[in-house]
Biopython code that builds the backbone (N, CA, C, O; Angstrom):
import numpy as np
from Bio.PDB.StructureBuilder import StructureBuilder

atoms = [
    (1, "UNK", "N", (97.641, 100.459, 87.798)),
    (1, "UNK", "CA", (96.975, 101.223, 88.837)),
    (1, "UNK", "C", (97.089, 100.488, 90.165)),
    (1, "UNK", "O", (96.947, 99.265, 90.155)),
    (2, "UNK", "N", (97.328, 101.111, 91.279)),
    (2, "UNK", "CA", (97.527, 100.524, 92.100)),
    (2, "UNK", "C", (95.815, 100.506, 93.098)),
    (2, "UNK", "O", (94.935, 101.307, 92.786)),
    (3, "UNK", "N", (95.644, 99.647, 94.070)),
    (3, "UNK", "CA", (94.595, 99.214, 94.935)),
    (3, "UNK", "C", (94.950, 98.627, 96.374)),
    (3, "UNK", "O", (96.070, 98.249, 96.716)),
    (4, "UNK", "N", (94.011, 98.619, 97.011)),
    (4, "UNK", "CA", (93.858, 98.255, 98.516)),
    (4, "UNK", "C", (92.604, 97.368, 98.431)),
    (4, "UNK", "O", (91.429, 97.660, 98.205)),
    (5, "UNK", "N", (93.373, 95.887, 98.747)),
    (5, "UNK", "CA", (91.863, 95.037, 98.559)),
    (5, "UNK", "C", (92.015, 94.860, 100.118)),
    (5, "UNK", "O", (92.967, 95.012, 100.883)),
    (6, "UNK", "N", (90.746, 94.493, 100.280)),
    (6, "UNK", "CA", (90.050, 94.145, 102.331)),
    (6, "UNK", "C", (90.562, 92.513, 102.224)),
    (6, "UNK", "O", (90.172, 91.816, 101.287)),
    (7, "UNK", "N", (91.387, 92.030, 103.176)),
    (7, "UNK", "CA", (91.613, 90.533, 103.554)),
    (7, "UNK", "C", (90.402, 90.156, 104.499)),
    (7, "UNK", "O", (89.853, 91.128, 105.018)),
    (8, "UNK", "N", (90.097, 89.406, 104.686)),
    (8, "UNK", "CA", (89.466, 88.458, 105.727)),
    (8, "UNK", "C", (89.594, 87.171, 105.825)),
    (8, "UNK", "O", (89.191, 86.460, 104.905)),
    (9, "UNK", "N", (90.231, 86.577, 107.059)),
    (9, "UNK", "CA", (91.388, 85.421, 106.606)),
    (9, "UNK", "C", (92.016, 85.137, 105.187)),
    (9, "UNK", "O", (91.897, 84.158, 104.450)),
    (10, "UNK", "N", (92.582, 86.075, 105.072)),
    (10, "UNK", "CA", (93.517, 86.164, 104.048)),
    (10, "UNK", "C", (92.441, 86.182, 102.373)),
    (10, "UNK", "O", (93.142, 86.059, 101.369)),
    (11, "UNK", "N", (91.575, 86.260, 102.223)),
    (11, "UNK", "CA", (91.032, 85.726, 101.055)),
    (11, "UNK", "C", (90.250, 87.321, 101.025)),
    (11, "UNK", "O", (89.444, 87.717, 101.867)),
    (12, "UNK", "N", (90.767, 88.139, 99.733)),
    (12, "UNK", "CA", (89.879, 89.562, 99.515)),
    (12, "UNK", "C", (88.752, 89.490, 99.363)),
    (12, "UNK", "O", (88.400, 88.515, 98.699)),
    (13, "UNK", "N", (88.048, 90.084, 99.681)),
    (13, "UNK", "CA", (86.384, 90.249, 100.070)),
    (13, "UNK", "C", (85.931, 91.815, 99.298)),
    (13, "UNK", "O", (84.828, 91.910, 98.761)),
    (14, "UNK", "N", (86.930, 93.021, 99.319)),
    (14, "UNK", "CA", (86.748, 94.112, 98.502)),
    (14, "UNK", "C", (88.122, 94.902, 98.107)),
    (14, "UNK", "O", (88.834, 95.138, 99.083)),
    (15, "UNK", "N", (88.605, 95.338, 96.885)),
    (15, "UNK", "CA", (88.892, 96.206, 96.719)),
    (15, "UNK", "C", (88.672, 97.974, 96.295)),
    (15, "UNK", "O", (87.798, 98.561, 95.658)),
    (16, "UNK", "N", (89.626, 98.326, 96.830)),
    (16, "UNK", "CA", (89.263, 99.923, 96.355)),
    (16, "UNK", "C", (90.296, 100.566, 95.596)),
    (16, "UNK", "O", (91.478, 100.636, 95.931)),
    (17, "UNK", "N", (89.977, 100.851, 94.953)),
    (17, "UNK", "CA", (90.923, 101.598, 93.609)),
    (17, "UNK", "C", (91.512, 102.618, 93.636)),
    (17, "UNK", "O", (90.697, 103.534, 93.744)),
    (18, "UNK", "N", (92.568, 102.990, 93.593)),
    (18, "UNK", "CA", (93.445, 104.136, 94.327)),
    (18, "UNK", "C", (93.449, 105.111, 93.345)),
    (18, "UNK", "O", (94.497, 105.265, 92.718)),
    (19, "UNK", "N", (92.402, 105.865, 93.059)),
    (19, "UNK", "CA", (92.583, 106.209, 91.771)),
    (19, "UNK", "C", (92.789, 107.582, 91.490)),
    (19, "UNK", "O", (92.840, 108.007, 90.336)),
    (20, "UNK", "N", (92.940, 108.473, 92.754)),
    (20, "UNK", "CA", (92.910, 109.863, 92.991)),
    (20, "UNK", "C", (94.100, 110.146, 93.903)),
    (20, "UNK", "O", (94.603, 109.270, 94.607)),
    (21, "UNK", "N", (94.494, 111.310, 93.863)),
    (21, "UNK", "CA", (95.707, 111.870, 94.547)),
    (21, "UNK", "C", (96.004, 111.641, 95.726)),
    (21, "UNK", "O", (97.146, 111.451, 96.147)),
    (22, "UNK", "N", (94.483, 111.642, 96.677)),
    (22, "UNK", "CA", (94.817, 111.582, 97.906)),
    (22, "UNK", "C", (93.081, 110.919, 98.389)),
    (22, "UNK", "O", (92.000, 111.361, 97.998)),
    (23, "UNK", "N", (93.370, 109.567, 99.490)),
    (23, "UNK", "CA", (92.460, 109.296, 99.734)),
    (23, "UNK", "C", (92.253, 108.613, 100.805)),
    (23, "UNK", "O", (92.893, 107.675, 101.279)),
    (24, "UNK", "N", (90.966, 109.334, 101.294)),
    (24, "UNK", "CA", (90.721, 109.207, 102.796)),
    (24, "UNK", "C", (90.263, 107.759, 103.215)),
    (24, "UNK", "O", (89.466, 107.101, 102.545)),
    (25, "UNK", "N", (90.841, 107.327, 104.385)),
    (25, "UNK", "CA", (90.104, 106.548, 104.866)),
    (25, "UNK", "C", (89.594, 106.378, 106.181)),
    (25, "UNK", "O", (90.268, 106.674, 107.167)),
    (26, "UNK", "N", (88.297, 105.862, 106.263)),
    (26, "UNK", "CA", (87.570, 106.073, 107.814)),
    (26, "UNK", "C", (86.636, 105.818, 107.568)),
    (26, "UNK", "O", (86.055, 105.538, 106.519)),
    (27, "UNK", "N", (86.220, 105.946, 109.226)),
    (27, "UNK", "CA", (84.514, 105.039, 109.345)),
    (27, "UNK", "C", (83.610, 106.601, 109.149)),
    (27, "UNK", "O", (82.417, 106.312, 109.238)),
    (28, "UNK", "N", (83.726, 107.649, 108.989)),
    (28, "UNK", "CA", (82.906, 108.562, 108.389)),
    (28, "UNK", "C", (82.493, 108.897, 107.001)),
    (28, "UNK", "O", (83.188, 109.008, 105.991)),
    (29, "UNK", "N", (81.406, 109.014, 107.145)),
    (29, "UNK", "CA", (80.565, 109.344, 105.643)),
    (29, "UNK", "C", (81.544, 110.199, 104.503)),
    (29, "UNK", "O", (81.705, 109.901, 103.319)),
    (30, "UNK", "N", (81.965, 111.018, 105.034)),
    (30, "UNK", "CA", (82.978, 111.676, 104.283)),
    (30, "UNK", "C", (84.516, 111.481, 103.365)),
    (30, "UNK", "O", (85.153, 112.240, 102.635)),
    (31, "UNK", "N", (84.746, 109.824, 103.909)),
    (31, "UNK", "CA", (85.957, 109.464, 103.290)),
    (31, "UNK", "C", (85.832, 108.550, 101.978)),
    (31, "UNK", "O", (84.783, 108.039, 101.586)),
    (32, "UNK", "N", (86.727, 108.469, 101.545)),
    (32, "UNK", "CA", (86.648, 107.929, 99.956)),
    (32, "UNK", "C", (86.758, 106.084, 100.063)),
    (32, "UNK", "O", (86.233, 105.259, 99.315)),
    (33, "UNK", "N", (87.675, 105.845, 101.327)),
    (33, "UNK", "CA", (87.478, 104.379, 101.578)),
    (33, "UNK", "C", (86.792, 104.557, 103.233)),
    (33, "UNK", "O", (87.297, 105.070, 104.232)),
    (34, "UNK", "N", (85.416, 103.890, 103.027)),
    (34, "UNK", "CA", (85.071, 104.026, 104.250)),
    (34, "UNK", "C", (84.870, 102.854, 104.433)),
    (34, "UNK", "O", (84.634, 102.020, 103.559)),
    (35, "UNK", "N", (84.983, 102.585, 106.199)),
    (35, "UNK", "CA", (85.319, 101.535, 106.777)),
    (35, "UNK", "C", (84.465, 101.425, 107.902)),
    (35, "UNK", "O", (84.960, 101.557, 109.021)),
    (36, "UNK", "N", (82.762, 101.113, 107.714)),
    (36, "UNK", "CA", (82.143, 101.288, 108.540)),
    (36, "UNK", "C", (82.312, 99.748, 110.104)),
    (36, "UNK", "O", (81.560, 98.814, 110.381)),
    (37, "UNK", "N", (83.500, 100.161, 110.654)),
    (37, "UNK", "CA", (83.924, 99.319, 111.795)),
    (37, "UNK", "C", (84.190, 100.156, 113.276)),
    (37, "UNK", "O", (84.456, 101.354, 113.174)),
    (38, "UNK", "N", (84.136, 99.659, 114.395)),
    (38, "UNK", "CA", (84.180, 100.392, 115.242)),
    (38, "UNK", "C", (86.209, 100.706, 115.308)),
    (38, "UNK", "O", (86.892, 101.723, 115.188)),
    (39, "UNK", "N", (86.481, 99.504, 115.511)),
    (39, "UNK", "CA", (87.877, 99.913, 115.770)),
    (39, "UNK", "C", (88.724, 101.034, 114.697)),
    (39, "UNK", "O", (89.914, 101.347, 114.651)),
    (40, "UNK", "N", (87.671, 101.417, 113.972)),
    (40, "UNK", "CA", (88.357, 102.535, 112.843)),
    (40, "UNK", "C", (87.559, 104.113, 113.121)),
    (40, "UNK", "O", (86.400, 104.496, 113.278)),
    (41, "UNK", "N", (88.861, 104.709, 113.079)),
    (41, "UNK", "CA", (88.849, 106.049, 113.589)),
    (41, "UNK", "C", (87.955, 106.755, 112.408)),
    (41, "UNK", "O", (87.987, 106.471, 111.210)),
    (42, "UNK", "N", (86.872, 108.093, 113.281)),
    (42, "UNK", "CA", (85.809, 108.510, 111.762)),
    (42, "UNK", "C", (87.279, 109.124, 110.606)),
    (42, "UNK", "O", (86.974, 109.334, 109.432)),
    (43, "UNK", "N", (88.537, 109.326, 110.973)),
    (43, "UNK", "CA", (89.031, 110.087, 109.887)),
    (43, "UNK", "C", (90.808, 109.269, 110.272)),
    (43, "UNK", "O", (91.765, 109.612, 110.966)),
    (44, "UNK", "N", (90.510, 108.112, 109.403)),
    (44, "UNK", "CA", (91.758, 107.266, 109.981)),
    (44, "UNK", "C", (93.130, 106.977, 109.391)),
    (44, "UNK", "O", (94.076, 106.448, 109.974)),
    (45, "UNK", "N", (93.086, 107.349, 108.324)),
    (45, "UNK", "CA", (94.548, 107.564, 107.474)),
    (45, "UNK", "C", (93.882, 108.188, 106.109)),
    (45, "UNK", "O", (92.693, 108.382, 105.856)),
    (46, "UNK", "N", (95.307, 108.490, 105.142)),
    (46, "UNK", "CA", (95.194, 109.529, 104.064)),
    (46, "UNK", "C", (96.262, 108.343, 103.427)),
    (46, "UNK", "O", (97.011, 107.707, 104.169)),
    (47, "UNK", "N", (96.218, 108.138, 101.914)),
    (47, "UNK", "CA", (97.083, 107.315, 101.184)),
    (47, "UNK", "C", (96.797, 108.604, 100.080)),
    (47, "UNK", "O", (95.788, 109.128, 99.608)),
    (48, "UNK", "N", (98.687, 108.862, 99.912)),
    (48, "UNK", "CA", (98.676, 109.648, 98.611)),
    (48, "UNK", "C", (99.260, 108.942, 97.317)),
    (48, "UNK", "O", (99.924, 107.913, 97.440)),
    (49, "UNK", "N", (98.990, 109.542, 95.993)),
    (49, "UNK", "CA", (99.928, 109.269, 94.877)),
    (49, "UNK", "C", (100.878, 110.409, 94.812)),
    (49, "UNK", "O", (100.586, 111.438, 95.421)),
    (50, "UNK", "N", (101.747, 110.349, 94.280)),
    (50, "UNK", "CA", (103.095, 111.339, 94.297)),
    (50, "UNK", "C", (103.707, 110.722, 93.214)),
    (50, "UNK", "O", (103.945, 109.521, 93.095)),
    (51, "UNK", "N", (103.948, 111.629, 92.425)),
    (51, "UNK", "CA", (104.960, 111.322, 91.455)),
    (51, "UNK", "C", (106.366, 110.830, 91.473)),
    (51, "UNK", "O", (107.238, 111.675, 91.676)),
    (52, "UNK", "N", (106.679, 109.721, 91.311)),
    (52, "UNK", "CA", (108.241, 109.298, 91.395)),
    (52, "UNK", "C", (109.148, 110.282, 90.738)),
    (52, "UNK", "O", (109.112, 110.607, 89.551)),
    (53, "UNK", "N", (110.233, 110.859, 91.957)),
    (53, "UNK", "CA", (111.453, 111.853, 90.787)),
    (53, "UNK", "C", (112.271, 111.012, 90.303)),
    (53, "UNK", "O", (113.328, 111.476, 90.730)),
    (54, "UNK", "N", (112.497, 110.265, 89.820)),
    (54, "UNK", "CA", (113.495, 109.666, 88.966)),
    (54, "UNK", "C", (112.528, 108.460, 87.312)),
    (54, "UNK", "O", (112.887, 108.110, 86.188)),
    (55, "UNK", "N", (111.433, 108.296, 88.055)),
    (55, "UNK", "CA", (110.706, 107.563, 87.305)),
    (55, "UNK", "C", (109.642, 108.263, 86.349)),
    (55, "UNK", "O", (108.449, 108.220, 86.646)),
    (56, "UNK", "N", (110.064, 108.878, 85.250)),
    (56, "UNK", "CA", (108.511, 109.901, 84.674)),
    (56, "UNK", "C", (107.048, 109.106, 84.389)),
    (56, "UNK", "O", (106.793, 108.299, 83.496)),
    (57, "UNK", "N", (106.691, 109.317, 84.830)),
    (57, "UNK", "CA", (104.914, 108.739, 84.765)),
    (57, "UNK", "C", (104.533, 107.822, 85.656)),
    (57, "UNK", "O", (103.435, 107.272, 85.578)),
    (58, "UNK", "N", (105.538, 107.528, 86.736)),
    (58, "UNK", "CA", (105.453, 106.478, 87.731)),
    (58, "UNK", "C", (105.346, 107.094, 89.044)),
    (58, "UNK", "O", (106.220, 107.779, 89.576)),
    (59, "UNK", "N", (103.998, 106.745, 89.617)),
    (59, "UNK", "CA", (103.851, 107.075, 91.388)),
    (59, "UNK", "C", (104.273, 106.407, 92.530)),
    (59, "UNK", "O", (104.316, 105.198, 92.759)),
    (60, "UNK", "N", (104.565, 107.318, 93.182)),
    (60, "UNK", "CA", (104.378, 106.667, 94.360)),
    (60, "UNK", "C", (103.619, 106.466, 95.146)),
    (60, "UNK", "O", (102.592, 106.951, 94.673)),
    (61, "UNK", "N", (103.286, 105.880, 96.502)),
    (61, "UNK", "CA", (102.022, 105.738, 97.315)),
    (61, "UNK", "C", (102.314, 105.561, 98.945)),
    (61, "UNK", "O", (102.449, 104.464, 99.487)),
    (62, "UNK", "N", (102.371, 106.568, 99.475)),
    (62, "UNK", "CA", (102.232, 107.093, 100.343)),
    (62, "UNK", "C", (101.202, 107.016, 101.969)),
    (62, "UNK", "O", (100.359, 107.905, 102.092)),
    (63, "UNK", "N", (101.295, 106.222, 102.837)),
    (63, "UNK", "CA", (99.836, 106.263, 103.810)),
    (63, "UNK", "C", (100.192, 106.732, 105.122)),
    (63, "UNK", "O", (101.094, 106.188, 105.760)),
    (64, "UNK", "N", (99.474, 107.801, 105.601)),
    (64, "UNK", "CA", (99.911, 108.270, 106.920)),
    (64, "UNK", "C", (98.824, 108.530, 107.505)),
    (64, "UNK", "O", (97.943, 109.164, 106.924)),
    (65, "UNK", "N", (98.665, 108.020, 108.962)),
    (65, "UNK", "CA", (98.072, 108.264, 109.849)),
    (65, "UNK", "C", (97.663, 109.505, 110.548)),
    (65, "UNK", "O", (98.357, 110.436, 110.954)),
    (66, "UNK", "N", (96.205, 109.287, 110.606)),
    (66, "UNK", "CA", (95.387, 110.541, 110.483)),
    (66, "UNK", "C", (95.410, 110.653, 112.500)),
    (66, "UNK", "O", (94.317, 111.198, 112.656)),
    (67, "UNK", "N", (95.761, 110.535, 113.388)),
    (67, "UNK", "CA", (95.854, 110.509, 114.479)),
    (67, "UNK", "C", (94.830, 109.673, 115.201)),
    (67, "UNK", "O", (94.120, 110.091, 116.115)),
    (68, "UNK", "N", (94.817, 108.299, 114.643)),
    (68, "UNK", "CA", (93.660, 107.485, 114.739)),
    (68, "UNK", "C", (94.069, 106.839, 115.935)),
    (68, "UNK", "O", (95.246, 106.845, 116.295)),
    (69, "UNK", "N", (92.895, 106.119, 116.755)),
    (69, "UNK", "CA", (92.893, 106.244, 118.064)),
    (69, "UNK", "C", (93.906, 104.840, 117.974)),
    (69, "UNK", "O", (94.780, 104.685, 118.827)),
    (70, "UNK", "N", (93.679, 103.698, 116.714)),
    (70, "UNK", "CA", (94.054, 102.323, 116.815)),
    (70, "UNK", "C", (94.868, 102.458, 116.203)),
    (70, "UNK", "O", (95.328, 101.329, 116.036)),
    (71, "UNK", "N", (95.782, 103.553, 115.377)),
    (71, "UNK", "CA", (96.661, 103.265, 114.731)),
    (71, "UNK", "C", (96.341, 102.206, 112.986)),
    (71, "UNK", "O", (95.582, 101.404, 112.440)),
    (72, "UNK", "N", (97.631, 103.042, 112.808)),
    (72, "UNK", "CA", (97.836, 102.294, 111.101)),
    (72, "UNK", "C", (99.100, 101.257, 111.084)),
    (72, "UNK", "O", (99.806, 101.604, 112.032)),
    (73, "UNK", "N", (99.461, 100.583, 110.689)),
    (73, "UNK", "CA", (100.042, 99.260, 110.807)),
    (73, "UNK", "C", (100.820, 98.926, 109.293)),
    (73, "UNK", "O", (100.108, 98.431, 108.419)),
    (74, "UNK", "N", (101.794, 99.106, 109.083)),
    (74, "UNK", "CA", (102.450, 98.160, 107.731)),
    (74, "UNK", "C", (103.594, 97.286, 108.169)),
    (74, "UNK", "O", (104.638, 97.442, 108.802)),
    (75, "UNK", "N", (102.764, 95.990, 107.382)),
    (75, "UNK", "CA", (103.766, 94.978, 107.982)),
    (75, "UNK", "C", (103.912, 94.893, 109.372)),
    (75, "UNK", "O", (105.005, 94.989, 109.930)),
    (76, "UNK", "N", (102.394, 94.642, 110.197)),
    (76, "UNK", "CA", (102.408, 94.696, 111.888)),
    (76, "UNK", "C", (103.804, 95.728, 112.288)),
    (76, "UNK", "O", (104.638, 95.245, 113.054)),
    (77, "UNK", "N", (104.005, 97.037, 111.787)),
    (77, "UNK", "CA", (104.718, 97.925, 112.384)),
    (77, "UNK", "C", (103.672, 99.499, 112.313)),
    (77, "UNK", "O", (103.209, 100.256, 111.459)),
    (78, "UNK", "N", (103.691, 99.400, 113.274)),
    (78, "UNK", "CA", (102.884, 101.294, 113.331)),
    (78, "UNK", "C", (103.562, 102.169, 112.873)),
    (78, "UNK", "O", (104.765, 102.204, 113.131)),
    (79, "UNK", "N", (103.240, 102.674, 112.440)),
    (79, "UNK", "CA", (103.596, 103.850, 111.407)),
    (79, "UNK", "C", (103.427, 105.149, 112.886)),
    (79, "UNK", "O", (102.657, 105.075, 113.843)),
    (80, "UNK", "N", (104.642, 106.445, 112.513)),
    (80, "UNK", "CA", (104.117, 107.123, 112.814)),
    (80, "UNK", "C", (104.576, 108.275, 112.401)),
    (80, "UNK", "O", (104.877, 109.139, 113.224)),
    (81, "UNK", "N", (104.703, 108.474, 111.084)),
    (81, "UNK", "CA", (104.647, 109.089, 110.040)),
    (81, "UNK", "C", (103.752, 108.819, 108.738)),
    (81, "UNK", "O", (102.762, 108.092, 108.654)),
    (82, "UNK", "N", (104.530, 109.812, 107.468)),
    (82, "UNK", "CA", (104.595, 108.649, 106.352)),
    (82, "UNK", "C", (105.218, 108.295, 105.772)),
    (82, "UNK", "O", (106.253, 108.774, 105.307)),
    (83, "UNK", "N", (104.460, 106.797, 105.577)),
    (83, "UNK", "CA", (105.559, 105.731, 105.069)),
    (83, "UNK", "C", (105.379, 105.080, 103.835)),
    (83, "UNK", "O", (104.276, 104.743, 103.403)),
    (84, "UNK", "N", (106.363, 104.915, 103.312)),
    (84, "UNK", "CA", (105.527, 104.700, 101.502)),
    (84, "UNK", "C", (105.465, 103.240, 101.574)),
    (84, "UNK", "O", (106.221, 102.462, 102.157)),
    (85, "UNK", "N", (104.477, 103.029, 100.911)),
    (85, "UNK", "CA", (103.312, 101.723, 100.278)),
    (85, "UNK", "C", (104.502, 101.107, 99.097)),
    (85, "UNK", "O", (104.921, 101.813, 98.180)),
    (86, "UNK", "N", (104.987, 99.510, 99.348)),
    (86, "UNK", "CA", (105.568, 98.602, 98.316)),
    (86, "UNK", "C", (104.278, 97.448, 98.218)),
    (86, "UNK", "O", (103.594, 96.866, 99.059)),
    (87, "UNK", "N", (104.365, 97.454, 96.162)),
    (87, "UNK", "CA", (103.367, 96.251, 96.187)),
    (87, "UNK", "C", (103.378, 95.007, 97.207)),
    (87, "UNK", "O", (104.442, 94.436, 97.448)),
    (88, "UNK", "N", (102.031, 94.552, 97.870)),
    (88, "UNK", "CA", (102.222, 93.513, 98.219)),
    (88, "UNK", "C", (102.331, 93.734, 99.984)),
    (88, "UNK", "O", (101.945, 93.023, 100.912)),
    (89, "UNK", "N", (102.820, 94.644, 99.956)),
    (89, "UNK", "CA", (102.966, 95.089, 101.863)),
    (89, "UNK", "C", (100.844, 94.645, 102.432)),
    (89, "UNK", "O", (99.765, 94.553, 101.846)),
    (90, "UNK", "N", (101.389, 94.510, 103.915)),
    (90, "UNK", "CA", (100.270, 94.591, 104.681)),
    (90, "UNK", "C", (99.670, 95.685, 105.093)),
    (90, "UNK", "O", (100.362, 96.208, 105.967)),
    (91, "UNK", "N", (98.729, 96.265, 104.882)),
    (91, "UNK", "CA", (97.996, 97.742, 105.873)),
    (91, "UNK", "C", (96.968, 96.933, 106.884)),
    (91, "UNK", "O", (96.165, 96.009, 106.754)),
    (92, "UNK", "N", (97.437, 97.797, 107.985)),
    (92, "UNK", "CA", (95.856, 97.046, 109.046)),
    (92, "UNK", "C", (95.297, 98.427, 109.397)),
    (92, "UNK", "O", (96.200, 99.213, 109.688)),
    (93, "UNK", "N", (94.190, 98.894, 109.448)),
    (93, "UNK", "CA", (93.727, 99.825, 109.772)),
    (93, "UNK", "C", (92.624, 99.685, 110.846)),
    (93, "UNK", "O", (91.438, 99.559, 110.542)),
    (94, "UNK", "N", (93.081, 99.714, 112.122)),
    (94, "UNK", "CA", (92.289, 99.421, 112.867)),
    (94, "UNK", "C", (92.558, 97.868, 113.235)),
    (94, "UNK", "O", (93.696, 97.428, 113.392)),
    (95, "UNK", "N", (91.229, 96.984, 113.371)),
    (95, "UNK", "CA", (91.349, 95.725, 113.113)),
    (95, "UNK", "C", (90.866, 95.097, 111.757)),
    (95, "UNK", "O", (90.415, 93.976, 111.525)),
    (96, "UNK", "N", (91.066, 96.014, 111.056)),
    (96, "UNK", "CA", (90.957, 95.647, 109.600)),
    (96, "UNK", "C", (92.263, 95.459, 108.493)),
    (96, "UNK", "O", (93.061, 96.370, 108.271)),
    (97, "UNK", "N", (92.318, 94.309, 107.941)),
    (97, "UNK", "CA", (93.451, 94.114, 107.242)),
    (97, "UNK", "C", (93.175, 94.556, 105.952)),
    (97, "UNK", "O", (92.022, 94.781, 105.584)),
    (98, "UNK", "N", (94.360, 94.726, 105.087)),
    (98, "UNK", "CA", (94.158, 94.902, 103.770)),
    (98, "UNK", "C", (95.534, 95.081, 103.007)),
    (98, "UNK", "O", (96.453, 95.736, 103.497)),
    (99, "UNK", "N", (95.600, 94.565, 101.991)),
    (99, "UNK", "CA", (96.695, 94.127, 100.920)),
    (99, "UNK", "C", (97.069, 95.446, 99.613)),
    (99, "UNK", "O", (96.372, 95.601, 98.610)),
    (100, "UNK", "N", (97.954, 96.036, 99.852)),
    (100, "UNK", "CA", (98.028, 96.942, 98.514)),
    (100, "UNK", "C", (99.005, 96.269, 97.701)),
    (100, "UNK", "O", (100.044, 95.669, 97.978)),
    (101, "UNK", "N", (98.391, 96.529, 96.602)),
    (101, "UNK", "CA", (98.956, 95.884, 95.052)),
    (101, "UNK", "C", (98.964, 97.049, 94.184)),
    (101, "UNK", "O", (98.033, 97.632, 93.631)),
    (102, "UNK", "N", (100.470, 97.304, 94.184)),
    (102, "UNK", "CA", (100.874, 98.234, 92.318)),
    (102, "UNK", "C", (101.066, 97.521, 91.257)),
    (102, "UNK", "O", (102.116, 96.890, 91.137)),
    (103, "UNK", "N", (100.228, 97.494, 90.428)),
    (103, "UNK", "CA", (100.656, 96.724, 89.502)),
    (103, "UNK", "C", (101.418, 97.422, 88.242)),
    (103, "UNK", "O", (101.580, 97.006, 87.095)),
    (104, "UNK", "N", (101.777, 98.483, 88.793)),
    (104, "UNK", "CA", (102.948, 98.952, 88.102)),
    (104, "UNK", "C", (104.371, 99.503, 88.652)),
    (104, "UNK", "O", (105.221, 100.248, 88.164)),
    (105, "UNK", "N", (104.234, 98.678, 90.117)),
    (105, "UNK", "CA", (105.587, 98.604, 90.398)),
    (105, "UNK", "C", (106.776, 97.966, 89.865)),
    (105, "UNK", "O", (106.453, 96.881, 89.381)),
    (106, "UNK", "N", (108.021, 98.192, 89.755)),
    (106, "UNK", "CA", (108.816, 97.247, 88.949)),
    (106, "UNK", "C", (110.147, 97.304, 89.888)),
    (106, "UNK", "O", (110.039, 97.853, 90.984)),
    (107, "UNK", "N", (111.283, 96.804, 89.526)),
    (107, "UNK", "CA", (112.850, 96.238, 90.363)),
    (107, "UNK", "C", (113.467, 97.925, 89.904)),
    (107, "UNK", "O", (114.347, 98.593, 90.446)),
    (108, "UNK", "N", (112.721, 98.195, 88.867)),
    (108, "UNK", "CA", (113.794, 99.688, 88.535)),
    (108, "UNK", "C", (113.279, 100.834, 89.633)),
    (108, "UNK", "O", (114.020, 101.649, 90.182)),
    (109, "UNK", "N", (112.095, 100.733, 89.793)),
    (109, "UNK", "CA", (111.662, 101.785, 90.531)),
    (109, "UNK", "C", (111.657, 101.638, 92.410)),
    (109, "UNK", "O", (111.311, 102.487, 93.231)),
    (110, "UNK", "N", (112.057, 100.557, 92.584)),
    (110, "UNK", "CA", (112.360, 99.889, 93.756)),
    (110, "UNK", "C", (113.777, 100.170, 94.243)),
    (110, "UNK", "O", (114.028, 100.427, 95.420)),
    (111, "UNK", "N", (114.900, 100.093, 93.048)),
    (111, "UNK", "CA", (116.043, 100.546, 93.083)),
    (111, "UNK", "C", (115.826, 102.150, 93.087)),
    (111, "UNK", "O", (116.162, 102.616, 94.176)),
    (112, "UNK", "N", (115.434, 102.969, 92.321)),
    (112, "UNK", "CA", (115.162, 104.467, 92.175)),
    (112, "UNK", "C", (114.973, 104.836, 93.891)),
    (112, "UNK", "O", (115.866, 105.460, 94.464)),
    (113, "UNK", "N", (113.591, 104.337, 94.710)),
    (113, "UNK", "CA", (113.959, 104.661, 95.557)),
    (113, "UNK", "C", (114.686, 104.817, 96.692)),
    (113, "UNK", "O", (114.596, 105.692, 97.554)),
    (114, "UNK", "N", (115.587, 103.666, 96.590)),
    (114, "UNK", "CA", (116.523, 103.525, 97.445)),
    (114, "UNK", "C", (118.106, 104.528, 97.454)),
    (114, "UNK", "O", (118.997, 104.841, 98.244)),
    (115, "UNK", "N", (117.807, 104.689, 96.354)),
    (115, "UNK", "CA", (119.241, 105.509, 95.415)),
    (115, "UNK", "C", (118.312, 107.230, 96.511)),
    (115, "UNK", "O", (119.113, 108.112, 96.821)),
    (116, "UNK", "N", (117.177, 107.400, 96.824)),
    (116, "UNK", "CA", (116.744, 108.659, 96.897)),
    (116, "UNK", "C", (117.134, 109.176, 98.715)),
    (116, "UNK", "O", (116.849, 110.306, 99.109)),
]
sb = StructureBuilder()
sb.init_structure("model")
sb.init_model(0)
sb.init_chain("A")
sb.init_seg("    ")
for serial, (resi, resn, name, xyz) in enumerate(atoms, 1):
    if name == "N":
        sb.init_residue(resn, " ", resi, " ")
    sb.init_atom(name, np.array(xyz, "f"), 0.0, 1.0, " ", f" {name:<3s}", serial, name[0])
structure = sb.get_structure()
């Protein structure tokens, strides 16, 4: 299952469990990862799962920016689309960092998408 743990100087402080199709994040009551910070927009990105086409039972993960005022960030690059999530990449949301980990990513499905 894959996750989004919170860095703070580098050392996780929370994760959140990616455990649904599509999930919101923002500093409003309404999102599934909320991020009660100012520099985070009330409705600040969407991270999806998607099914890998070449991989059966294997997702993908997906995060695109919800038109947030600070922007979404992978790997200190702004996104301005979406852009799919590799274990281990950086998300900054806002001035908030955070680490996604698949732990069921593998070298085959890494190759799969590149072949796509």
């Amino acid at each position: 299952m894959a996750s989004l743990s919170q860095l703070v100087d580098s050392v996780v402080v929370t994760t959140f469990e990616l455990d649904q199709p599509e999930i919101r994040v923002g500093r409003g009551g309404d999102n599934d990862i909320r991020i009660d910070e100012i520099s985070v927009s009330g409705h600040h990105a969407v991270i999806e799962a998607v099914p890998n086409a070449y991989l059966e039972g294997t997702m993908d993960y997906y995060i695109t920016d919800s038109n947030s005022t600070n922007g979404t960030f992978v790997n200190d690059i702004r996104i301005s689309g979406r852009q799919r999530l590799n274990s281990n990449d950086l998300v900054r949301i806002g001035w908030n960092e955070f680490r996604f980990v698949d732990e069921d990513e593998n070298a085959m499905e890494k190759t799969a998408y590149i072949l796509d």
